[in-house]
C-alpha positions, -999 to 999 in steps of 0.1 A, spaced: 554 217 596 531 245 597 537 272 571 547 309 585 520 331 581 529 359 557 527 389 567 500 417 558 496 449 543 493 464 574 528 451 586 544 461 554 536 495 550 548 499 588 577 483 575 583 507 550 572 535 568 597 527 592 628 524 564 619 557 553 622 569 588 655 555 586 662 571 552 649 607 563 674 604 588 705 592 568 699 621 547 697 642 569 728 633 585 747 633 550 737 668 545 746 679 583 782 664 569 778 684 538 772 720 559 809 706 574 821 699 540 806 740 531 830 754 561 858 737 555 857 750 520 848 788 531 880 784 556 905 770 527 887 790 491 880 760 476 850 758 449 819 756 459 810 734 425 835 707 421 828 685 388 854 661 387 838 651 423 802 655 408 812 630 384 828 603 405 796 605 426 772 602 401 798 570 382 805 554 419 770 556 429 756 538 393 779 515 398 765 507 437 731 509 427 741 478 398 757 459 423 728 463 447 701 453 416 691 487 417 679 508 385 714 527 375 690 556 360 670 556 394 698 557 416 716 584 392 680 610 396 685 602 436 716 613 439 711 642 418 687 652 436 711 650 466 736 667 448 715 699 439 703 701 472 736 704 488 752 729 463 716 750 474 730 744 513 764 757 506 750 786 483 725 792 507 747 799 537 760 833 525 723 846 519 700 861 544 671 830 558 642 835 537 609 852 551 587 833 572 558 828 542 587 811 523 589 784 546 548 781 553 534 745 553 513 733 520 480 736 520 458 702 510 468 690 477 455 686 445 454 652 429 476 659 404 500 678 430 504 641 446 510 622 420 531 648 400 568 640 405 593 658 378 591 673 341 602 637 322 611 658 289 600 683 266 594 676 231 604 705 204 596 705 168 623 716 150 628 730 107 668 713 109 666 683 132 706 679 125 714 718 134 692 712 161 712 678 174 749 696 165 740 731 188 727 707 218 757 690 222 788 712 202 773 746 221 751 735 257 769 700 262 739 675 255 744 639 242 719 618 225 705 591 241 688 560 223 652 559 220 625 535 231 615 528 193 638 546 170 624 561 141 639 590 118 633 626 124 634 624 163 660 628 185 667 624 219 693 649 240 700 648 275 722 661 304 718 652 335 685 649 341 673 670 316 659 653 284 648 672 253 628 656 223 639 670 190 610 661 162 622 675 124 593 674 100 610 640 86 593 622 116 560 620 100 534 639 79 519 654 107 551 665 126 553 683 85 523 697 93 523 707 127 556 725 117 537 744 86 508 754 105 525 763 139 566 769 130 592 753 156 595 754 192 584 737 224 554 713 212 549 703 249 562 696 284 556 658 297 555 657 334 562 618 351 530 608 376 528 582 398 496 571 380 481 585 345 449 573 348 446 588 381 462 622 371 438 623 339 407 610 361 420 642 384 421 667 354 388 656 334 373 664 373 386 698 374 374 707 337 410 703 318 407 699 279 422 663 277 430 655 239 437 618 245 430 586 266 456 569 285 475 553 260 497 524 266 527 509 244 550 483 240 573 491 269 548 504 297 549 538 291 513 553 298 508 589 283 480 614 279 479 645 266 462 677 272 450 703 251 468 735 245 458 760 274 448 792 260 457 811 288 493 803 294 503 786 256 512 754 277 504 724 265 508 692 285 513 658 288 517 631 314 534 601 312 541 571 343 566 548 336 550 515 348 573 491 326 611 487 317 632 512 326 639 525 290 643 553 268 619 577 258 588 563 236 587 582 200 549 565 191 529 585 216 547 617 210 540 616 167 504 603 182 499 635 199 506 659 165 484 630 147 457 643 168 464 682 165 444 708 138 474 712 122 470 747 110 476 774 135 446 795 122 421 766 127 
């Protein structure tokens, strides 16, 4: 019997091409039902912003995505996604339409504007890593998550979709003496691309400071970092998530200060 001939790249990508066709227009008709879901709520007062059905969402929808043998996580940052974006409809509807630049098309894109897809976390060095855990989650709502490779001195708060790496000088001697030289606060913003080697490959080409090579650990996390820029204080990193689906990796992060002139007046 002859074996059926397997079908090519070509195919495929029509194939998906196609599926996200079909996606585009499921969400599109979810958030025509949405607008729906807006009027009946202006016509009976009822909160725009309903948690308790936020939260069944999100719960329902991990628990879909398991049965499915989807990523929980992934499916959760999906439907957040959704979910903001129809709290912006509803909003939206009692506000004037926006001006017609607003709504222009985007020009060509850089490299790292394609492969750029969301701030992962930012990582803050803090004097009290415990003060710094208790007023995340007694005063904003946070809860720690579990880390990649715990160590002491870091921690790891979230909500949501928003994740925040605490670093107390306990971490390391040069988390000690990045917090000496420099005092506490945001150490750097990490932003998830599709591809760090092509994101730093872009950067290097358009004359960034790049502190590091593309490092890679133990659970397929692939990070670089970028110098401080002088003319905004923002200093960078990029990270793609090529491995297990797991929490944030604390080795690259105390890499980063290992690399650092410590003293602010260097």
């Amino acid at each position: 019997m002859a074996e059926e001939p397997q079908p090519n790249l070509s195919d495929l990508r029509t194939r998906i091409d196609q599926l996200d066709a079909a996606l585009i227009a499921i969400v599109a008709e979810r958030l025509a039902v949405c607008r729906e879901v807006a009027t009946v709520k202006q016509g009976s007062d009822t909160p725009v912003i309903q948690p308790a059905r936020v939260r069944d969402v999100v719960t329902s929808r991990r628990q879909q995505a398991i049965e499915a043998g989807v990523d929980a996580d992934f499916a959760e940052q999906l439907f957040r996604v959704l979910l903001t974006e129809t709290h912006r409809i509803e909003v939206a509807g009692h506000r004037p339409d926006p001006a017609p630049d607003k709504q222009a098309a985007h020009g060509e894109r850089s490299g790292l504007d394609t492969v750029a897809s969301r701030v992962d976390h930012v990582v803050v060095v803090v004097d009290d890593l415990q003060a710094a855990r208790t007023s995340m989650v007694q005063r904003f709502g946070f809860h720690e998550v579990g880390l990649a490779d715990p160590r002491p001195g870091i921690a790891v708060l979230a909500a949501g979709g928003v994740t925040f790496v605490f670093v107390g000088p306990d971490a390391s001697p040069a988390a000690a003496a990045y917090l000496a030289g420099h005092g506490p606060g945001v150490q750097h913003v990490s932003i998830e691309v599709l591809n760090a080697g092509y994101a730093r490959a872009c950067l290097d080409d358009a004359g960034a400071v790049l502190l590091t090579d593309v490092a890679v650990d133990d659970d397929g996390h692939e990070q670089f970092f970028a110098a401080g820029d002088p003319a905004t204080g923002v200093q960078l990193g990029f990270i793609s998530r090529t491995g297990h689906r797991v929490g944030v990796g604390t080795a690259n992060v105390l890499a980063l200060l290992d690399t650092l002139d410590t003293p602010a007046d260097e």
